[in-house]
C-alpha positions in Angstrom: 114.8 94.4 25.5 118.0 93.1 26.5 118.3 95.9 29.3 115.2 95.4 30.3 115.8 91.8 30.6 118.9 92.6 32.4 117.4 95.0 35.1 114.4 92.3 35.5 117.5 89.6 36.2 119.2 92.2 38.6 116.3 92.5 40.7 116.1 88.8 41.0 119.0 88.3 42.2 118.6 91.3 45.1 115.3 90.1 46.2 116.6 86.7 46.1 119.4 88.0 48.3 117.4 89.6 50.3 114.8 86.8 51.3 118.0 84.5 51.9 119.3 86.6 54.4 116.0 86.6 56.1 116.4 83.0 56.2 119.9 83.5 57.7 118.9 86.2 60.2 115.1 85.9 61.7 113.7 88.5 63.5 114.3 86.5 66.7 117.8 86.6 66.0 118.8 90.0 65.7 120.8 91.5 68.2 118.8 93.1 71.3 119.6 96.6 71.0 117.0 96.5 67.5 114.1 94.5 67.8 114.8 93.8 71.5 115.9 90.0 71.3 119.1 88.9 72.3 119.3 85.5 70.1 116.9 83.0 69.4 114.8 81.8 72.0 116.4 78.0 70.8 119.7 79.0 71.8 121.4 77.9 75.3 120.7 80.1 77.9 123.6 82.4 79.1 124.1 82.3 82.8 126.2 84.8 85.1 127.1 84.1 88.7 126.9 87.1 90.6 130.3 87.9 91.9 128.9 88.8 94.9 128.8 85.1 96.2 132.5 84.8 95.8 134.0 87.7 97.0 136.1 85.5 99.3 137.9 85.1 95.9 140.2 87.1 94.4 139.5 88.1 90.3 142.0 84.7 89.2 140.1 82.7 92.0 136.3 83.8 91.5 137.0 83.6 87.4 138.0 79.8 87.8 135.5 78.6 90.0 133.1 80.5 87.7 134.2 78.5 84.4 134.7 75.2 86.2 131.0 75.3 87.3 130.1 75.9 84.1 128.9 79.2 84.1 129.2 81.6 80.5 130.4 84.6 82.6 130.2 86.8 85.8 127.8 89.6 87.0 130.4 91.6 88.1 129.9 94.0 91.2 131.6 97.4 90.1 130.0 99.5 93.6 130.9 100.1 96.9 132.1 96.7 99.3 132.3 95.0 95.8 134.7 93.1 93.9 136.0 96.5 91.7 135.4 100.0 94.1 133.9 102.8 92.1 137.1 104.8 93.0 139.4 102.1 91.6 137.1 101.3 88.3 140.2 102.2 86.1 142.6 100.2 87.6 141.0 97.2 88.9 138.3 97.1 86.2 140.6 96.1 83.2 142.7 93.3 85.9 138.9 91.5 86.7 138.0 91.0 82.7 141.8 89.6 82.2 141.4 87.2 84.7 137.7 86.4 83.2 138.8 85.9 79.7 142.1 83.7 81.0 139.3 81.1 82.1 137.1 81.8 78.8 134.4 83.7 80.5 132.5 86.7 78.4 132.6 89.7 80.7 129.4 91.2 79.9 127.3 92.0 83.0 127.6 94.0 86.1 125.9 95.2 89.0 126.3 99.1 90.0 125.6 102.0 91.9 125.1 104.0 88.8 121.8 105.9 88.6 122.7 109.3 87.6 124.5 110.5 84.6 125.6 113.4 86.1 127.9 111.9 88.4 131.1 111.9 88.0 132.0 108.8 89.7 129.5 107.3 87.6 130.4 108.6 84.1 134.0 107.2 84.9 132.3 103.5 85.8 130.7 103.2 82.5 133.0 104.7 79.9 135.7 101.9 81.7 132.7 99.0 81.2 132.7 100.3 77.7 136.1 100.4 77.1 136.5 96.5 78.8 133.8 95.1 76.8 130.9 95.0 79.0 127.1 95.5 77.6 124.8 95.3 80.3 124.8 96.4 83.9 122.4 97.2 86.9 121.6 100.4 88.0 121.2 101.7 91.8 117.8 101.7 93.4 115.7 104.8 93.5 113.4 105.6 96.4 110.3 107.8 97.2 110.8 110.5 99.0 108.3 111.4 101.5 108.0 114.9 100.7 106.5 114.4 96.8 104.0 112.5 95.3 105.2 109.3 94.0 103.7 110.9 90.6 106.2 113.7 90.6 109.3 111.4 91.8 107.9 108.8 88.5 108.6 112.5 86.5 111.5 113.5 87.9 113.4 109.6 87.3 111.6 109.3 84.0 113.8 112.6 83.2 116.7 110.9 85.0 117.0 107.8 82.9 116.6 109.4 79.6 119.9 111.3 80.4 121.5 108.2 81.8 120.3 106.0 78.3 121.7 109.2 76.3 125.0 108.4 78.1 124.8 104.7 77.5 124.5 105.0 74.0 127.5 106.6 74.1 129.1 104.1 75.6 127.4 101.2 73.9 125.9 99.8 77.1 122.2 98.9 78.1 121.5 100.1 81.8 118.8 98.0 83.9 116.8 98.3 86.4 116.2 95.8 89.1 112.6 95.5 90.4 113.5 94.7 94.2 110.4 94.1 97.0 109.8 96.7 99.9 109.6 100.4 99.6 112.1 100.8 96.5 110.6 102.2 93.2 109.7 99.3 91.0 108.4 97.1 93.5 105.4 97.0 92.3 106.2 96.7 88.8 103.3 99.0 87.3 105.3 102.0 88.4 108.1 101.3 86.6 106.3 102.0 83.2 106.1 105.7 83.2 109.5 105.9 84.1 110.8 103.1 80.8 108.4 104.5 78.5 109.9 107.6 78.6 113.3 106.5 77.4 113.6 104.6 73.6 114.0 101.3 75.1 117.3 100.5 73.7 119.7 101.6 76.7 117.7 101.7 79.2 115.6 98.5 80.4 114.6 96.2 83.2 116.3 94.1 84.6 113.7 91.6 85.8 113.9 89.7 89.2 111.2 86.7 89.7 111.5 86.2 93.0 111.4 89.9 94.4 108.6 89.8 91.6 106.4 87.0 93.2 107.0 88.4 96.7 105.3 91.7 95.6 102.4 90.2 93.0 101.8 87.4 94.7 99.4 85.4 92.0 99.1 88.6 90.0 103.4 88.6 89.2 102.1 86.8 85.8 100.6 90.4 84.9 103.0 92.6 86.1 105.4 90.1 83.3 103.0 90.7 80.9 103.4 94.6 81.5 106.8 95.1 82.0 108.0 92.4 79.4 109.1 94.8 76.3 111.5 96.3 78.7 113.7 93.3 80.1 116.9 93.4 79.2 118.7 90.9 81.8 116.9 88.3 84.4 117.6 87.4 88.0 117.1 84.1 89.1 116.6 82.9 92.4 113.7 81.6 94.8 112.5 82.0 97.9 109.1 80.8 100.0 107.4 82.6 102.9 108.4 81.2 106.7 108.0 82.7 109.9 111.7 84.5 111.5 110.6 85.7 115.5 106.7 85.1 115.3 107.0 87.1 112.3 106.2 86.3 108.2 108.8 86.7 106.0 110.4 85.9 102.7 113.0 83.0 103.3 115.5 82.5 100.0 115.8 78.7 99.3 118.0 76.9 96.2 116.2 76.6 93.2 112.9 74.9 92.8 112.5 74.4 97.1 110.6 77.9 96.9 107.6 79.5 95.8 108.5 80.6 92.6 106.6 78.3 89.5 109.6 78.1 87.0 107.9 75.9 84.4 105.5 78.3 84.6 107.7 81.6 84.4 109.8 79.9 81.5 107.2 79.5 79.4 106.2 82.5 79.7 109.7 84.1 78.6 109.5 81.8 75.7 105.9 82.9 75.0 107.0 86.4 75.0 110.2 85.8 73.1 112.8 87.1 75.8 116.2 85.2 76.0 117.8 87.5 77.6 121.8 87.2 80.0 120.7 85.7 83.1 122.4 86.6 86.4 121.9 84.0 89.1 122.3 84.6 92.8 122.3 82.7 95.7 121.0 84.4 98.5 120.4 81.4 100.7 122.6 80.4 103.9 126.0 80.0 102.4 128.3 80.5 105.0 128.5 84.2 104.5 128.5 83.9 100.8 125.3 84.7 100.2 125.6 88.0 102.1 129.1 89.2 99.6 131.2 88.0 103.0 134.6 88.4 102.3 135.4 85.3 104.4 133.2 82.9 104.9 131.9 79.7 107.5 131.6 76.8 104.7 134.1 74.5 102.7 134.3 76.4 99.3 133.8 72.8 97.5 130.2 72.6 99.4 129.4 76.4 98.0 130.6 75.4 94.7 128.5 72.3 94.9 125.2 73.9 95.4 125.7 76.8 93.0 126.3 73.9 90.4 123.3 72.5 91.6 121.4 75.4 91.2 122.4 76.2 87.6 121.6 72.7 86.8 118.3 72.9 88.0 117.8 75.8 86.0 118.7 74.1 82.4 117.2 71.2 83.0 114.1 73.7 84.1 114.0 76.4 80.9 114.7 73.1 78.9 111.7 71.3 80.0 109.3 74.0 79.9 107.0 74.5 77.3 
């Protein structure tokens, strides 16, 4: 009786253990690479500048401005014209994430060339990003070649990213993809699914742009979301709204919320769906050059740093007022 008693007791106590660390950990908070969630969905938001704005800056420089704006980290550009050069990854790589962490930045994003694993150039790129710390970067765009059927290409890159998340495991990294308008696989969002699914959706993702999004789907970008939301990884925010440029129509970026793009709308969806994800936030608006990665540039650096504050202020204030 008394063992029985005993192993009844023991049992207690595991279950008990059990459902309290339930309580601790819920499903929304367990890290992204198992259930897909980053942290709870009530947690701050954690915003990236792309580097690309301030590569007028040197690594000390852009990691400053970045912390005094108030920005978590940076979405580093590791590829060619950016702020670390492919070739120089091993060098140059380790000096940028110093100068982030001197000014209390967590290096966790960047944006790449990266698309095959094969590559030699690019194998050396992500074992470095590994070995620094980073988790998440953007991979290079694919195309469709004229001389296939956009089925067979969907095979052929569906193929290609398995062996690229097979090399991010290794590393520990999650590769994305960024959905980008014009002729550039993923445009549409649909096709990108036969391409994901065929990878375990653990190192390999989406990284999911709303403007570029709304551009292509017009009304319809809610559906393409809907689709292509167990696969985001990272977001890009920006905004844009359609102007004429020479008697023609075309996309014209704007700062947040002067554009096109329904953010209390698109919020509420990611909360809907669960997806708090690193955010990487670019400003591709007239900037003096910034906006374009110049490496000098036309406008007083206070007046840049003003509007990218702006910017990421709008975009609390916006995630924290939708519903």
């Amino acid at each position: 009786m008394k063992k029985t008693a005993l192993r009844t007791r023991r049992n207690f106590i595991k279950q008990s253990t059990m459902a309290g660390s339930a309580l601790i950990f819920p499903i929304k908070s367990i890290p992204k690479g198992l259930f897909g969630f980053e942290n709870s969905i009530n947690n701050g938001l954690k915003v990236h500048l792309f580097s690309k704005h301030l590569q007028f800056l040197d690594y000390n420089g852009m990691s400053e401005a970045t912390s005094e704006m108030g920005f978590d980290g940076l979405d580093l550009t590791v590829r060619p014209e950016g702020h670390v050069l492919p070739e120089r990854v091993a060098e140059d790589l380790p000096k940028a994430v110093e100068a982030m962490k001197k000014f209390g930045l967590h290096p966790q994003m960047m944006t790449t060339n990266v698309a095959d694993a094969n590559d030699q150039a690019s194998r050396t790129v992500l074992e470095t990003a590994s070995q620094q710390g980073l988790k998440y970067y953007r991979t290079g765009w694919l195309t469709y070649p004229e001389d296939r059927s956009i089925a067979e290409s969907q095979s052929i890159y569906a193929e290609q990213f398995k062996d690229l998340e097979m090399l991010n495991k290794n590393h520990g990294l999650i590769g994305c993809y960024q959905n980008h308008a014009g002729n550039h696989v993923g445009a549409p969002i649909w096709d990108l699914l036969p391409i994901l699914k065929a990878t375990r959706n653990e190192h390999m993702g989406c990284q999911y742009d709303i403007r570029h999004a709304v551009v292509e789907g017009g009304s319809s970008w809610e559906l393409g979301l809907r689709q292509i939301q167990p696969f985001i990884k990272t977001i890009v925010i920006k905004d844009f709204k359609w102007g004429t440029i020479n008697g023609k129509w075309k996309p014209i970026n704007t700062p947040l919320g002067k554009g096109m793009v329904d953010f209390d709308r698109y919020f509420s969806l990611l909360k809907k769906y669960k997806i708090n994800v690193p955010i990487s936030l670019h400003f591709e608006y007239e900037l003096g050059g910034a906006e374009h990665g110049a490496s000098k540039i036309t406008m007083d650096k206070k007046a840049v740093f003003d509007q990218m504050k702006t910017d990421l202020k709008f975009l609390k204030e916006a995630w924290q007022k939708a519903q």
